[in-house]
C-alpha positions as CSV (number, residue, x, y, z in Angstrom):
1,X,0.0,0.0,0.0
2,X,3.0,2.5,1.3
3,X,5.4,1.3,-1.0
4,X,4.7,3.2,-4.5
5,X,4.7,6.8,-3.8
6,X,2.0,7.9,-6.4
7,X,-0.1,5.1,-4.6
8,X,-3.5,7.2,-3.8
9,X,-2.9,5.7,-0.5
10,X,-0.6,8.7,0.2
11,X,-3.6,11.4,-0.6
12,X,-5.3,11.5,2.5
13,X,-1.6,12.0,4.6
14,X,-0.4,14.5,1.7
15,X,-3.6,16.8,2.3
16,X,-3.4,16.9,6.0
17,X,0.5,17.7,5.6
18,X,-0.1,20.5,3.1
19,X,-2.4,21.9,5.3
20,X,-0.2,21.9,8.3
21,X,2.1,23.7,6.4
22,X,0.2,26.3,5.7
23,X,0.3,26.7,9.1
24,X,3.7,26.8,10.0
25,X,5.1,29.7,11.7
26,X,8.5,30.7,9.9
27,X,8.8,34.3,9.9
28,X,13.1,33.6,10.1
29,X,13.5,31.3,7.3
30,X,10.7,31.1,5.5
31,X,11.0,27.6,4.9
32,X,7.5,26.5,5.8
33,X,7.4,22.1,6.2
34,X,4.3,19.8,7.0
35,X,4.2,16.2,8.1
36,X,1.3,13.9,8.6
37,X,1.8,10.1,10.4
38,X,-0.4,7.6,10.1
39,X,-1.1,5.4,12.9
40,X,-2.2,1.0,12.7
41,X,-5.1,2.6,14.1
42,X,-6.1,5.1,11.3
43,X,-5.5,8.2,13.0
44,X,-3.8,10.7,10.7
45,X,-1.6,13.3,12.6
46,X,-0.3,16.7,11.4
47,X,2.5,18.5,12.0
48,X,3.9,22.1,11.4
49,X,7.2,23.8,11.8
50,X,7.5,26.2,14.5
51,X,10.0,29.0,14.5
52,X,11.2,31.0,17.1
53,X,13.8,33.9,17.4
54,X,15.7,31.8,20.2
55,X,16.2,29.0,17.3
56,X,16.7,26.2,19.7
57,X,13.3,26.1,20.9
58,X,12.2,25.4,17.1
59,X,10.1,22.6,16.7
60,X,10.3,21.1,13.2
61,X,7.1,19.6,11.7
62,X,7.6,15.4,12.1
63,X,8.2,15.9,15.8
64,X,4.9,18.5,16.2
65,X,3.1,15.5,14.7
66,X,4.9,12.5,16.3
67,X,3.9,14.6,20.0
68,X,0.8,15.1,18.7
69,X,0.0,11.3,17.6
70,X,1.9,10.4,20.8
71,X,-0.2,12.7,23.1
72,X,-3.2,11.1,21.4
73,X,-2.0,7.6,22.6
74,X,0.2,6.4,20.2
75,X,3.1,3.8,21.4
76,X,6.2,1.7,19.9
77,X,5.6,0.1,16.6
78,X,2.4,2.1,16.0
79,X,3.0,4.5,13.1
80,X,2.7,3.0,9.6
81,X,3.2,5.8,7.1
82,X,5.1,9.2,7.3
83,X,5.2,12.3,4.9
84,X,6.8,15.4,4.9
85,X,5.9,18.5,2.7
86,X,8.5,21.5,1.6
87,X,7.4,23.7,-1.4
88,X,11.0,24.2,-2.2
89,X,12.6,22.8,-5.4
90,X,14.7,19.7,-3.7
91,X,12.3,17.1,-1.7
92,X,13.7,17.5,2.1
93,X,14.0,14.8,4.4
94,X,13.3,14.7,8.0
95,X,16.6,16.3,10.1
96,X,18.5,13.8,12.2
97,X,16.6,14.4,15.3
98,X,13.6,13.8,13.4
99,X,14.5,10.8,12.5
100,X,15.8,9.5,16.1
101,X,12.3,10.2,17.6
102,X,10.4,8.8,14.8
103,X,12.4,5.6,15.1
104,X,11.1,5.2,18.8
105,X,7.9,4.2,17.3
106,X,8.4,2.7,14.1
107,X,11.7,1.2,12.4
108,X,10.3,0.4,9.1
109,X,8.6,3.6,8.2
110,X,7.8,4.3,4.9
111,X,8.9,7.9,4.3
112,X,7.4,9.6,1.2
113,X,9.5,13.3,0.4
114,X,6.6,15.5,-1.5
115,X,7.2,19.0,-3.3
116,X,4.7,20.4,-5.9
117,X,6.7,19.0,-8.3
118,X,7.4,15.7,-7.2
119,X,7.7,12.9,-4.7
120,X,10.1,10.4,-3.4
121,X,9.7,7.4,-0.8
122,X,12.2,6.5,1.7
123,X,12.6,3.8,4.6
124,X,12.8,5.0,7.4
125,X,16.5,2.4,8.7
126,X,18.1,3.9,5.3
127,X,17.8,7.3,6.1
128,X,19.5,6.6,9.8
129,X,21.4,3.6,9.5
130,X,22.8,2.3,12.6
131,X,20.5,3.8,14.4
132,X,20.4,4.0,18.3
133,X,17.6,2.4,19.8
134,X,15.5,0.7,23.0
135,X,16.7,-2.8,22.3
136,X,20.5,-1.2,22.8
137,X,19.4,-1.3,26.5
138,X,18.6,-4.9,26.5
């Protein structure tokens, strides 16, 4: 289902992303993003970029959703589908701290990279291999 990214499967995640980054508050850079997760149990979380003129408080979109979906209940293995929104010319992944919390909860996530002019799917263990994880503790 998640593993074609012009798979109309992505369309309901693509609209709630899009819409979350109309949203986004980026009076610094401009560079409005918007991620929606999809939970095993249907939910559909959206996230937004939040800037702020102290620029380590920013909150970057995937992480505004992942609290979000996490807030709503969500736990380990739970999300099944990820995308992230830019309107700039190259498809941008999630940052590496992005990608460290969304591991928590899912290790094979489908990732699917949207612009207005394109799109391009990911797994989530090849954009952070090695990763650090729970089971390291065991």
């Amino acid at each position: 289902m998640f593993d074609d990214p012009q798979s109309p499967a992505w369309e309901p995640l693509l609209a709630v992303a899009w819409s979350a980054r109309d949203h986004a508050h980026a009076p610094y850079s401009r560079f409005q993003v918007g991620a929606a997760l999809l939970t095993s149990d249907g939910f559909i979380f959206g996230g937004c970029n939040v800037e702020n003129a102290a620029y380590p408080l920013c909150l970057c979109a995937e992480r505004g959703a992942l609290s979000a979906a996490v807030a709503a209940g969500l736990q380990p293995g739970g999300l099944v589908a990820a995308v992230v929104v830019t309107d700039v010319a190259e498809l941008t992944p999630p940052c590496g701290a992005c990608r460290q919390a969304l591991i928590e909860f899912a290790e094979g996530l489908p990732v699917l990279l949207a612009n207005r002019r394109g799109r391009q799917l990911h797994r989530l263990e090849n954009l952070l291999p090695h990763s650090f994880t729970g089971g390291h503790f065991r």
